[in-house]
N, C-alpha and C positions, 0 to 999 in steps of 0.2 A: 820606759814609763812616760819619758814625754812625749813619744811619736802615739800616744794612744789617748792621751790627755788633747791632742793636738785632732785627736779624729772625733773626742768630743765636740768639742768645740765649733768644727765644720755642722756636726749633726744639729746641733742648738741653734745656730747659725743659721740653716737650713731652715728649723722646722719658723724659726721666728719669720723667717721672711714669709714662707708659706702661708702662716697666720695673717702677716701684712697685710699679703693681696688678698686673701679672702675678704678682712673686713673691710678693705678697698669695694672687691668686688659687691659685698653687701650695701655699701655706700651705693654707690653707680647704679645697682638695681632699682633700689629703694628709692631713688629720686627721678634716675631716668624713664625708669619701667619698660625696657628693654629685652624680649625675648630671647632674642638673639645672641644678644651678650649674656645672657644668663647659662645660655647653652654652653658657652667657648668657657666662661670661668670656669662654671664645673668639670667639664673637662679636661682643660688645664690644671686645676689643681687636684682630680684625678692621677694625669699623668706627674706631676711632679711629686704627692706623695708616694706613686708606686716607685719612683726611683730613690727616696729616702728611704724607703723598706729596703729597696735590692741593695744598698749603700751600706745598711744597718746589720743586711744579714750576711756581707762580709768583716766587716770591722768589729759587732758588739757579738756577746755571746747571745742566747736566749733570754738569760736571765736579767743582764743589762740594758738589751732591748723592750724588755715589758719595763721596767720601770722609767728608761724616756719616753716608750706609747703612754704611760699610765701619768706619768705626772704633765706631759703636753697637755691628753684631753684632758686631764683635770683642772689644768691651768686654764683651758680656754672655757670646759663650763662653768668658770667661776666667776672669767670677766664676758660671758655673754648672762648668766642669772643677776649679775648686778645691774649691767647694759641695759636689760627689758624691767628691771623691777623701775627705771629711774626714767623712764621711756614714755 
């Protein structure tokens, strides 16, 4: 039970960072206006969610799996609809 408590926690870990450098990345666009950069974030955080997927679909089951996709993106359309309403 703890060794799978313990692989939550890397995954939450994960997705938070992920989150970071996005609205990092969203920062940096929005003031530099940099195409360039724009291309390599997305990319990047392409490549680093497809490896929390391949992470996800060894450690979580199906069912465990949709409910950390479902509560992440809900977590993050809740603090990007507040972000733009205050904007």
């Amino acid at each position: 039970m703890d060794r799978k408590k313990n692989h939550y926690f890397y995954i939450v870990i994960g997705y938070i960072g992920t989150f970071l450098i996005m609205i990092a990345g969203i920062r940096y666009i929005l003031i530099i206006d940099d195409v360039i950069g724009r291309g390599l974030i997305t990319f990047g955080l392409i490549f680093i969610l497809s490896s929390f997927r391949f992470m996800e679909s060894k450690f979580l089951t199906v069912k465990e799996s949709r409910i950390v996709n479902w509560s992440f993106f809900s977590v993050t359309a809740i603090i990007f609809a507040i972000g733009f309403t205050y904007v």
